[in-house]
C-alpha positions, -999 to 999 in steps of 0.1 A, spaced: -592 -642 41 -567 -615 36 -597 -590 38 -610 -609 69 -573 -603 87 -574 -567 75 -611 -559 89 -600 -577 121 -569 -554 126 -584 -522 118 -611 -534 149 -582 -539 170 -565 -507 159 -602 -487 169 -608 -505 199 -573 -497 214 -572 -462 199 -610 -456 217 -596 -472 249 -569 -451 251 -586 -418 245 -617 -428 268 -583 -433 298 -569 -398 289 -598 -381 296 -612 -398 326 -575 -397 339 -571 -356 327 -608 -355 344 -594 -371 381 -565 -353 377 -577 -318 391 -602 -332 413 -603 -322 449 -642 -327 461 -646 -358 471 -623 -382 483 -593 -379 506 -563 -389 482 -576 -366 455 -574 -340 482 -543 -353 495 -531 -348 459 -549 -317 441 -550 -291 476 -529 -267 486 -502 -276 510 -511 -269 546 -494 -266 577 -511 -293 602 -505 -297 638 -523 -334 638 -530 -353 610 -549 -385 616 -544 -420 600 -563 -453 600 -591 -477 590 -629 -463 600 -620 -469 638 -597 -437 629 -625 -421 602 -651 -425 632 -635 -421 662 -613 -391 662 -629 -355 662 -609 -326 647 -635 -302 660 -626 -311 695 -586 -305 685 -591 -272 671 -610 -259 704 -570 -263 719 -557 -245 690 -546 -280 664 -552 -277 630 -565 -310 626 -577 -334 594 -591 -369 597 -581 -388 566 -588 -423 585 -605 -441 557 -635 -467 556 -619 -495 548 -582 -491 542 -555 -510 560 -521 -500 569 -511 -506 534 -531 -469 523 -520 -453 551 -479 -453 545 -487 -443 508 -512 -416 517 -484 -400 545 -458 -402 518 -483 -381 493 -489 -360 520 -453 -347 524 -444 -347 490 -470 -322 486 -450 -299 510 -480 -302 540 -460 -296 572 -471 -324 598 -460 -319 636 -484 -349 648 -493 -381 628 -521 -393 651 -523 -431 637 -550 -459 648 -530 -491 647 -548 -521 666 -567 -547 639 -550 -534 608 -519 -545 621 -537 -584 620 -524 -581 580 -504 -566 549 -533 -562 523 -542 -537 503 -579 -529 500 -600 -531 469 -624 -501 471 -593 -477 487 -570 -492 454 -597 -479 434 -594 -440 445 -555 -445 437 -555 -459 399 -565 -430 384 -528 -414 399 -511 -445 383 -497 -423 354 -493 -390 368 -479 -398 403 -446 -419 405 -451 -425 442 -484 -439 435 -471 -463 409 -442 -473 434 -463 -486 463 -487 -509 437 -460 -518 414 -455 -550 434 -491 -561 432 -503 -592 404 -530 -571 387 -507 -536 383 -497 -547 345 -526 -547 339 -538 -513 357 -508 -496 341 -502 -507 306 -538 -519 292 -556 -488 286 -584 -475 307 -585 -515 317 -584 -501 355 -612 -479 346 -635 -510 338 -623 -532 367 -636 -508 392 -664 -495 377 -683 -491 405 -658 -465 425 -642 -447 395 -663 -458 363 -688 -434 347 -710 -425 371 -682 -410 396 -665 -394 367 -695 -375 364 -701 -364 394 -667 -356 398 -667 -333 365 -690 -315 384 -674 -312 413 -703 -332 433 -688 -330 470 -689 -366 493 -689 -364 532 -657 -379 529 -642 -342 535 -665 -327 560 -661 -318 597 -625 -320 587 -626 -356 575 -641 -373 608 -676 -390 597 -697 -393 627 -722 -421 634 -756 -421 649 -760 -423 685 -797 -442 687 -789 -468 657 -770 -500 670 -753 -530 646 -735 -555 654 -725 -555 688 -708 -588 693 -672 -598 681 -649 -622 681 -609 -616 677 -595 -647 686 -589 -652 651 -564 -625 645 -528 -623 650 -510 -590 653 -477 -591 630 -450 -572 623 -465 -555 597 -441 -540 570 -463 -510 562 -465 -497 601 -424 -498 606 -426 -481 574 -448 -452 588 -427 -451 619 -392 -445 597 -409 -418 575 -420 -399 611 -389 -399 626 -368 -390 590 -393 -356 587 -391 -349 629 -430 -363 627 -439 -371 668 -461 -405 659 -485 -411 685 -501 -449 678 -535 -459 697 -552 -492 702 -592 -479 699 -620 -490 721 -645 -522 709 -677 -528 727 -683 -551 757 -693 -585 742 -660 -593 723 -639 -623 722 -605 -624 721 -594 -595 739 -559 -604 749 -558 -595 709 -548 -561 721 -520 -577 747 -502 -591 712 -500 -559 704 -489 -541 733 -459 -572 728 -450 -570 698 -449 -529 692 -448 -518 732 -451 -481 719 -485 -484 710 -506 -469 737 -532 -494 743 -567 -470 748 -589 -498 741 -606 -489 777 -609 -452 773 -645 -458 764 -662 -490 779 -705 -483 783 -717 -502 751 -740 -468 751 -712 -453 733 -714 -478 705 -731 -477 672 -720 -512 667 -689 -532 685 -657 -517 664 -671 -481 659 -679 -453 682 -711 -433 679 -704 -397 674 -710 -399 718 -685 -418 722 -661 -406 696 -657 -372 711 -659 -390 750 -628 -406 733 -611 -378 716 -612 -355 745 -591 -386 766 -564 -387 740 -565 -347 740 -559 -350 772 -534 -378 774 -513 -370 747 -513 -332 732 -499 -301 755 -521 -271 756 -516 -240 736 
């Protein structure tokens, strides 16, 4: 038995000791990486001095068009992300100004994200490996149920979310493997002749006062940051619309530019802009909000 009880430990003892090596070096691996996701460039690039930097959900990742900014002289970077909610956003601004970029616009998309307060599980993914090595990251998920688990059971996080930062991405990370996550300056355009979905209903949702947005709002005005919020356009078919009304009433800054874009032409399906209608729209706010240089 006593054998039995020693054979047992010793397993235990190897098992931990391989997890913990196996979440060094993936973590040493992420660490420097910089090719293919936005918070690892956030993170690993050299500071930069940005006249707009954009924030949101994919109606900010497929809507805005930095190309179309720099023509007028705006270093401009798209780190709207597929998927994310407000949640990402506030941490991703607070990385970006600890790593000493200078922001003079924070160009934010704030109009169905503001509906809730959750964090999103394939965003969360990109941020684990930064659990040790970034106290900022640790701080904005230290509140959530699984983060003992993420932080203190080696390379447990690793496993979890296999698919996003497991084996395969490590690889191709190692080898520096670029995404499209950072070209055309971080704006992902869709196609203009393929349609989805282009019916909705939002009478569902209910605008609140989301914790993370007011938290995006002090951190602008603390740095001298001029936030400029924006409701973005939905297709034709859509219930629910006085959605954007509960908005407009509960935060009255947010400009509501729901109807800068209206011909369902524009739309590759009823949330998201094809790349038509994503520079039709960019050059309206442009115009609406930035002086000329």
């Amino acid at each position: 038995m006593k054998s039995f009880l020693q054979f047992i430990g010793l397993a235990l003892l190897l098992l931990l000791g391989t997890a913990w090596v196996l979440d060094v070096s993936y973590t040493q691996i992420y660490a420097s990486a910089k090719d293919r996701w936005k918070m690892e460039y956030v993170l690993n690039a050299p500071p930069q001095d940005y006249d707009v930097v954009i924030l949101g959900t994919s109606r900010a990742n497929n809507h805005f068009v930095p190309e179309l900014f720099k023509k007028y002289g705006l270093n401009t970077f798209n780190f709207g992300m597929s998927g994310s909610h407000l949640f990402e956003d506030a941490l991703l601004l607070q990385l970006l100004l600890e790593q000493k970029n200078h922001i003079k616009y924070v160009l934010l998309e704030a109009d169905l994200n503001l509906s809730n307060e959750k964090r999103d599980e394939g965003t969360t993914a990109r941020f684990l490996p930064y659990l040790h090595s970034n106290s900022s990251v640790a701080a904005h998920y230290q509140n959530e149920a699984e983060f003992p688990y993420w932080y203190y059971i080696p390379f447990y996080r690793y496993t979890a979310y296999e698919s996003q930062i497991g084996l395969r991405e490590l690889i191709k990370t190692a080898v520096h493997e670029p995404t499209t996550s950072l070209t055309n300056q971080g704006y992902y355009p869709l196609p203009i002749h393929k349609k989805g979905n282009m019916k909705n209903d939002y009478s569902p949702l209910k605008p609140l006062r989301n914790r993370y947005y007011d938290q995006i709002k002090k951190v602008c005005a603390h740095h001298h940051i001029q936030l400029i919020t924006v409701m973005t356009p939905v297709c034709e078919n859509v219930k629910g619309m006085d959605y954007f009304q509960k908005v407009k009433s509960l935060y009255p800054e947010i400009y509501n530019c729901e109807n800068f874009v209206e011909d369902d032409r524009y739309f590759s399906s009823c949330g998201h802009l094809n790349d038509a209608g994503a520079r039709l729209f960019t050059q309206k706010i442009i115009d609406e909000f930035f002086p000329k240089k």
